[in-house]
Structure formats: structure tokens, C-alpha cells
C-alpha positions as semicolon CSV with decimal commas, in nm:
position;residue;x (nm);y (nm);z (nm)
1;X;-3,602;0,150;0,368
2;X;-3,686;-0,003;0,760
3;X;-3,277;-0,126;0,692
4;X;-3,187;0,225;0,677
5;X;-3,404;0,394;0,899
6;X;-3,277;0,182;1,141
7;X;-2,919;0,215;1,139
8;X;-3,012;0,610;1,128
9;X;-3,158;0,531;1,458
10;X;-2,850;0,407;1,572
11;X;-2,629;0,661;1,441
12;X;-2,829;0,884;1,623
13;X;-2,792;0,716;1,966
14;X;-2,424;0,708;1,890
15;X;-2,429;1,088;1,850
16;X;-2,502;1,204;2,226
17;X;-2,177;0,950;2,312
18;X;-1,975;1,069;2,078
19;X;-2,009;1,450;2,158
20;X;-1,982;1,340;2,513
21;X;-1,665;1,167;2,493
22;X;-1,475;1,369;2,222
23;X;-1,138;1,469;2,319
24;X;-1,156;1,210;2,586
25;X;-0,859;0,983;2,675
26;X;-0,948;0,611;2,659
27;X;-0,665;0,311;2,758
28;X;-0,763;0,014;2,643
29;X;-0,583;-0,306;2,751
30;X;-0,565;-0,591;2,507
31;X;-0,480;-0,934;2,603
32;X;-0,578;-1,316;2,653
33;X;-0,763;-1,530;2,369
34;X;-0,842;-1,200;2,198
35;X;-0,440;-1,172;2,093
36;X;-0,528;-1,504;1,961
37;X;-0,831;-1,475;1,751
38;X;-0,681;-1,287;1,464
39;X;-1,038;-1,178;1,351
40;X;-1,169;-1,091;1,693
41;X;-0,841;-0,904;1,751
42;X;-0,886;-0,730;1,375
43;X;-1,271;-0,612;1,471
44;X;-1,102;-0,473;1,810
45;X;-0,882;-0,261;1,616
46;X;-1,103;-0,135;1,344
47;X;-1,324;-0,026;1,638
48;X;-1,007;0,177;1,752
49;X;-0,953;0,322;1,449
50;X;-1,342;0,440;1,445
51;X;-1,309;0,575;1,814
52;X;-1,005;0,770;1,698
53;X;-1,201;0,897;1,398
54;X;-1,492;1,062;1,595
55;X;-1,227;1,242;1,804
56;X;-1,192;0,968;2,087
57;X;-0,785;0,960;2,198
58;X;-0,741;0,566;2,261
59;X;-0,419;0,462;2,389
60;X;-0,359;0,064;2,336
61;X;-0,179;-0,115;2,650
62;X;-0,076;-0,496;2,548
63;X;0,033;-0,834;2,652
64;X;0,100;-1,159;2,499
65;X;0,126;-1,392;2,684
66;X;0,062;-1,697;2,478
67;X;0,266;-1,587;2,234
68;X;0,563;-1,556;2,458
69;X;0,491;-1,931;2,571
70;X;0,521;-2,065;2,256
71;X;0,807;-1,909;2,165
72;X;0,984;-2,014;2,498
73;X;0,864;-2,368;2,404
74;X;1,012;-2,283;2,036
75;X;1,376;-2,231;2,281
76;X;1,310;-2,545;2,488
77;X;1,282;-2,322;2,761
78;X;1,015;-2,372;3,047
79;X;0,769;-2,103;3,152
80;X;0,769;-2,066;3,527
81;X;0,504;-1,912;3,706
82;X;0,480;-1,778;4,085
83;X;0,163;-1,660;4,229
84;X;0,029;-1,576;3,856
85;X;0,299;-1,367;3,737
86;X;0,598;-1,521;3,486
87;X;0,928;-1,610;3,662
88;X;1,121;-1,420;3,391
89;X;1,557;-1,488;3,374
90;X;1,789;-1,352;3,123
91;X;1,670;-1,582;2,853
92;X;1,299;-1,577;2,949
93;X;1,337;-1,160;2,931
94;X;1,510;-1,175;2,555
95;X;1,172;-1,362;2,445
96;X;0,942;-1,127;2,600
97;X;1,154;-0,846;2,444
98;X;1,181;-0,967;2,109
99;X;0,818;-1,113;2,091
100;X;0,602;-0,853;2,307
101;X;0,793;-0,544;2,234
102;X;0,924;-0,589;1,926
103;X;0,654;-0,842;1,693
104;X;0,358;-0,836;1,850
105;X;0,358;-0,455;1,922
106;X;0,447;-0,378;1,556
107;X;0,198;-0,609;1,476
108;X;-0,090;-0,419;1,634
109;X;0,021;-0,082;1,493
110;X;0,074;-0,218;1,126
111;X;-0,298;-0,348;1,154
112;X;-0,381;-0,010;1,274
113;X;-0,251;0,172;0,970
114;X;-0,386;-0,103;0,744
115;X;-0,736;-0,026;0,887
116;X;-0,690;0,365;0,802
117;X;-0,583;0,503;1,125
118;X;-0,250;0,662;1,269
119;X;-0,064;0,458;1,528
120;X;0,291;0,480;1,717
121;X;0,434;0,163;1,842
122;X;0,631;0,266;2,180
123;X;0,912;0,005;2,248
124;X;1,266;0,005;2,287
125;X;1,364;-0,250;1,989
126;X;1,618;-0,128;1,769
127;X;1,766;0,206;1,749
128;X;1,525;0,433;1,821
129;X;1,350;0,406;2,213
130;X;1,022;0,508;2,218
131;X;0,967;0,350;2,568
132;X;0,718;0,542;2,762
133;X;0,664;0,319;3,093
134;X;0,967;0,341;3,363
135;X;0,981;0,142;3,676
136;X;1,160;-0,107;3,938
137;X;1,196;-0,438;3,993
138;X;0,916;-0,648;4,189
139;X;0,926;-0,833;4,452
140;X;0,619;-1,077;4,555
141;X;0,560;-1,089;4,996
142;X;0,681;-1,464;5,101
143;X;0,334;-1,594;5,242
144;X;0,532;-1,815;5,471
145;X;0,783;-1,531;5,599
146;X;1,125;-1,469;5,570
147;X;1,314;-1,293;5,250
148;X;1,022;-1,133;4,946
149;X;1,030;-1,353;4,640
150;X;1,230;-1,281;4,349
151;X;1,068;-1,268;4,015
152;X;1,393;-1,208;3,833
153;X;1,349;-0,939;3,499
154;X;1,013;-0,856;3,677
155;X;0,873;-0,476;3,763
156;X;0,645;-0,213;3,825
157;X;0,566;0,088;3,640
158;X;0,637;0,369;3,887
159;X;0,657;0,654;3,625
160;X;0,480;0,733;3,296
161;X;0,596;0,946;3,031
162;X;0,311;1,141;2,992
163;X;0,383;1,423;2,755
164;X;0,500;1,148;2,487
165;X;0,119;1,014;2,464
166;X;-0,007;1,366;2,509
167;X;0,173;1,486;2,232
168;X;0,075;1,157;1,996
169;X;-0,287;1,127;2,101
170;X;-0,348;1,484;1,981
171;X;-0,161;1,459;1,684
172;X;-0,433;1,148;1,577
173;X;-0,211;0,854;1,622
174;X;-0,272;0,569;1,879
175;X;0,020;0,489;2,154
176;X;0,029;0,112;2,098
177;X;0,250;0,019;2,436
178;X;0,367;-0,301;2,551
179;X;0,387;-0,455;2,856
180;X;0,745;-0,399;2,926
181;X;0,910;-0,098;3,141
182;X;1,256;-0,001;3,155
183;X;1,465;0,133;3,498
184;X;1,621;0,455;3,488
185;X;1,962;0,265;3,440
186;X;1,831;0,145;3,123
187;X;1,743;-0,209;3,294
188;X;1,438;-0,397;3,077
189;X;1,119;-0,540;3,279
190;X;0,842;-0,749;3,241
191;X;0,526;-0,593;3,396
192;X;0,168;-0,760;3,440
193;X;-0,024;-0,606;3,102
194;X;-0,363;-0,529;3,371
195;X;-0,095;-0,317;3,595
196;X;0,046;-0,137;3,324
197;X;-0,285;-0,017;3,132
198;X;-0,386;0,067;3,518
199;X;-0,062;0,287;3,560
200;X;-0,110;0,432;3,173
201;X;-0,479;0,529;3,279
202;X;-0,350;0,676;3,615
203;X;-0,116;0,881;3,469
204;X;-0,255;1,046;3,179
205;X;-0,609;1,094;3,401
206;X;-0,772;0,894;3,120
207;X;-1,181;0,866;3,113
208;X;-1,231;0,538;3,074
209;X;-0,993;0,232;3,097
210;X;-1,136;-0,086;2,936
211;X;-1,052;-0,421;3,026
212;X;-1,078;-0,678;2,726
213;X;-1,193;-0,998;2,901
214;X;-1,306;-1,376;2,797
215;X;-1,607;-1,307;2,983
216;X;-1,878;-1,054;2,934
217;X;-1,822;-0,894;3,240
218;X;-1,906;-0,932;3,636
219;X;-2,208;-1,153;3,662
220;X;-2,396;-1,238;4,011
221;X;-2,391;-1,594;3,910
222;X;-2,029;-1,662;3,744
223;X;-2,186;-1,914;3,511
224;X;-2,455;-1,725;3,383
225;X;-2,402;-1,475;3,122
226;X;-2,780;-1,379;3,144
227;X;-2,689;-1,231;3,493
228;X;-2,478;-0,997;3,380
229;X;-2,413;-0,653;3,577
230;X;-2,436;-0,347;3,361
231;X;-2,383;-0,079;3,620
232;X;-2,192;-0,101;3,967
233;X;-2,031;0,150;4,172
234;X;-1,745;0,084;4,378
235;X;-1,983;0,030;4,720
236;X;-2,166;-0,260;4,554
237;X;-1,861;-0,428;4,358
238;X;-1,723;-0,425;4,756
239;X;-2,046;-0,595;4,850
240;X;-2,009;-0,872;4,590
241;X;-1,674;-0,955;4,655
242;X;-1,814;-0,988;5,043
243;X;-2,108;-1,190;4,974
244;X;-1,897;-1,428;4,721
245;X;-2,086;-1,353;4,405
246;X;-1,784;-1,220;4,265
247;X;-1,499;-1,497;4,317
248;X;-1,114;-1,630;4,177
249;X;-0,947;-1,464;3,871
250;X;-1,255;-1,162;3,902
251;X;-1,177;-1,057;4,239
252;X;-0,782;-0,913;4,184
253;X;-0,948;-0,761;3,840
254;X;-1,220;-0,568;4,001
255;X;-1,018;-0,467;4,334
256;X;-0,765;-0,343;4,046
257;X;-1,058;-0,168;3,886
258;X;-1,124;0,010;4,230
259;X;-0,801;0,144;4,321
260;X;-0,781;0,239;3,969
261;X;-1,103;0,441;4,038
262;X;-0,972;0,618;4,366
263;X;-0,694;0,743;4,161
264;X;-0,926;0,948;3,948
265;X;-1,005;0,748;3,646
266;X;-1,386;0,797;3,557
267;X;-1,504;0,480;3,452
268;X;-1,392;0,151;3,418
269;X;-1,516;-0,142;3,212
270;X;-1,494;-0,518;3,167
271;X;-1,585;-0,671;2,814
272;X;-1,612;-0,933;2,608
273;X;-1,332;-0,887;2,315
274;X;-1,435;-1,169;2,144
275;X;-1,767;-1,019;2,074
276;X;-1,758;-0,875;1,728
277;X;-1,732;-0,496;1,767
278;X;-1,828;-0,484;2,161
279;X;-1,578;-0,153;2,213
280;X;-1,861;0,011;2,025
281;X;-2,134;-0,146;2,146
282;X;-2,003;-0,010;2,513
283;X;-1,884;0,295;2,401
284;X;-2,192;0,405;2,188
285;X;-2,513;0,269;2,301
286;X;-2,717;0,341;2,591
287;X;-2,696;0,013;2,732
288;X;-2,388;-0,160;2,681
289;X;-2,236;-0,499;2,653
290;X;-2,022;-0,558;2,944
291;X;-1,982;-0,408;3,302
292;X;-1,897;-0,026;3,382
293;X;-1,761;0,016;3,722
294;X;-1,815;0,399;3,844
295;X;-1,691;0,575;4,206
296;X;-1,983;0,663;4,297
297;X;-2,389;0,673;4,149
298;X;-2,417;0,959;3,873
């Protein structure tokens, strides 16, 4: 009987979250070892399928970047990096095509539908183009001078189809979009999967956008998960990127997280995706599992 009082309890303290956030537009962007971890990556989606079901509107942003690695390896073709973003030629961009926006985006909204819920994979494989995300080629500032650095098949989203996710997210179905956008001469692009669920939660002037991390969040000591920071507003994450307590691969995340913010999305949060259900645990407790950067202090 304790058993079931107990979870009653926590129903309960889901409640006030769910009336709160019903209706609501969240982008979540899925990526790293999660895509990996076929279990971690199956509780992720269940807990989509939930927030969907108690009248949440998710929208999915992906990568895949390991996957696209291994199948370049599969083509005895080299990946090539420059300042953290994938050198991507002809050949490179018929990989990221066929494996991003055509298996593993499938993928994702098969397992979606297996799980019970309703989900629209947006992509431009095969005859009919969903593609919601338009943009231009990228070009990287040469930190020695002289002529920007070409990236090759490598953009920008610079325009989202809004009324396309609109339309699905009230209908009940998730937008499952990869990280791919397409010029408005047809041209396909390979975008940075953090920059394109930034762009998707920019455009459609989503509530939350939640970033699926191999960390629990931002910590004041970065190898101490005890010192985890539940709460910060976009004064103190400043102050921690001053003082060094937040450092490397956080920093471009959180100043991402900040823009993101002064473009009027609510909140924004860092998680753990490998721990089992931790959308809900964020979503629907009073404390959390991860960090929840805000503008400003409620």
C-alpha cells in the first residue's frame, strides 16, 4: 500500500507541471552517446511519447554523428574535421544524407509509433520532401586572416518552416527533424544538430529547448557531479564562464543556450540522456535532474 501511495504522491507533483506546460512547444535535441545506447535512446523516446500524451507538443531535432563516421569508414572515406564542425564534400554529404536523413531519422519515428505515439519524419529522402529547415552555406572566420574557411556541403539554418510543425504538433504527431537544411535552389547542407534545435526553438517560440548531454548538466566543479547547478539565469551562467568554473566543450553550449534565451525561448536545459527517464524527471518534478538556464530570476 506505502508502493502505491507513493507513486500517487508523485503523480500528484507531476500534475501542477503538466497543467502548466500543456499546449506548450518543447524542442528537444538528441545526439552524442545517447544515439548510441539503443536502450537509453528507447527510454528517451517513450518519455516523448508520454510528454505528447499529457498534451506537451515535443518537436525532436537530431544528429548522428557516430553513425555517419562509421559509415564513412564503411566507404574508406576519412572524416575531416575543422574547428569542431565536419569538413563535408560530395561524397561525405551523400553519407550524411542517406544515414542522418534518411535511416536514422526513420529510425527515431518508427520507434515513436512502436511506443504508441504519432510521429512525422521531416527529410527530403525519396519522393516526397518534407524538409522543414532552409539555409546557406557556412563559412568558418580564418583565425590567421585572409579568405573565411570553406566547409564544403556545410550551412546554416536561416529560415524555418514554421506552419509545417504548427500544423503536425497540433494534430498529435512529433516533427522528428534532422540535422540537414536545404538552400532555396534545392542545394542539401549539413548543419551542427545544437544550431539547428536552437534555430527550430527560435522559430516556433518554443518553451523549453532541452539539450541531451553526457553530463548531468553545468557543475561548479566539472568533475563533480555532486556540484551540480539546478537553477541559473543568464547573469550568473556569464559569471561562471568569467570566473572559469564553466570551461571547454560547456562554454560554446551555454553561450548557445544564452543567445537562444535573448531570442525569446523560456527556458533552456542541459541533461543527462543516459539517465533512465531524466526528460521526466526535469519536466515533472519540482527539482529536476539537470540544469535549467532562465533570462532572468522568476
Amino acid at each position: 500500500m506505502q508502493d502505491a501511495i507513493e507513486k500517487a504522491d508523485v503523480l500528484i507533483e507531476a500534475m501542477g507541471w503538466i497543467r502548466q506546460f500543456r499546449d506548450k512547444i518543447t524542442v528537444i535535441k538528441l545526439g552524442g552517446s545517447v544515439m548510441e545506447d539503443p536502450d537509453a535512446l528507447g527510454n528517451l523516446l517513450v518519455d516523448i511519447v508520454f510528454m505528447e500524451t499529457v498534451g506537451m507538443r515535443p518537436i525532436v531535432v537530431h544528429g548522428g554523428g557516430a553513425a555517419i563516421t562509421r559509415a564513412m569508414a564503411e566507404a574508406n572515406l576519412e572524416s575531416r574535421f575543422i574547428q569542431g564542425r565536419r569538413y563535408t564534400d560530395e561524397a561525405t554529404l551523400g553519407i550524411v544524407e542517406r544515414v542522418l536523413a534518411g535511416e536514422i531519422n526513420e529510425s527515431i519515428a518508427e520507434r515513436i509509433e512502436a511506443y504508441g505515439g504519432r510521429a512525422m519524419p521531416l527529410n527530403f529522402v525519396g519522393e516526397t520532401n518534407n524538409n522543414v529547415l532552409f539555409g546557406e552555406r557556412l563559412t568558418l572566420p580564418n583565425k590567421e586572416g585572409g579568405e573565411p574557411i570553406d566547409l564544403g556541403y556545410v550551412g546554416h539554418v536561416t529560415r524555418v518552416d514554421r506552419e509545417i510543425l504548427d500544423n503536425l504538433c497540433y494534430a498529435g504527431q512529433v516533427p522528428v527533424i534532422p540535422s540537414m537544411c536545404e538552400t532555396e535552389t534545392g542545394e542539401r547542407l549539413n548543419v551542427n544538430a545544437d544550431t539547428a534545435a536552437t534555430a527550430v526553438a527560435q522559430a516556433v517560440g518554443a518553451e523549453k529547448l532541452i539539450f541531451l548531454s553526457d553530463v548531468n548538466g553545468v557543475r561548479r566543479d566539472k568533475n563533480d557531479p555532486e556540484s551540480l547547478i539546478h537553477s541559473l539565469t543568464a547573469d550568473e551562467a556569464r559569471r561562471l564562464i568569467a570566473d572559469g568554473s564553466i570551461e571547454a566543450g560547456m562554454i560554446p553550449k551555454v553561450e548557445g543556450c544564452l543567445e537562444t534565451l535573448s531570442k525569446g525561448v523560456r527556458k533552456i536545459h542541459i541533461i543527462d540522456g543516459r539517465l533512465r527517464h531524466s526528460l521526466l524527471l526535469e519536466i515533472y518534478t519540482n527539482r529536476g535532474v539537470g540544469t535549467e538556464l532562465v533570462a532572468e530570476p522568476a
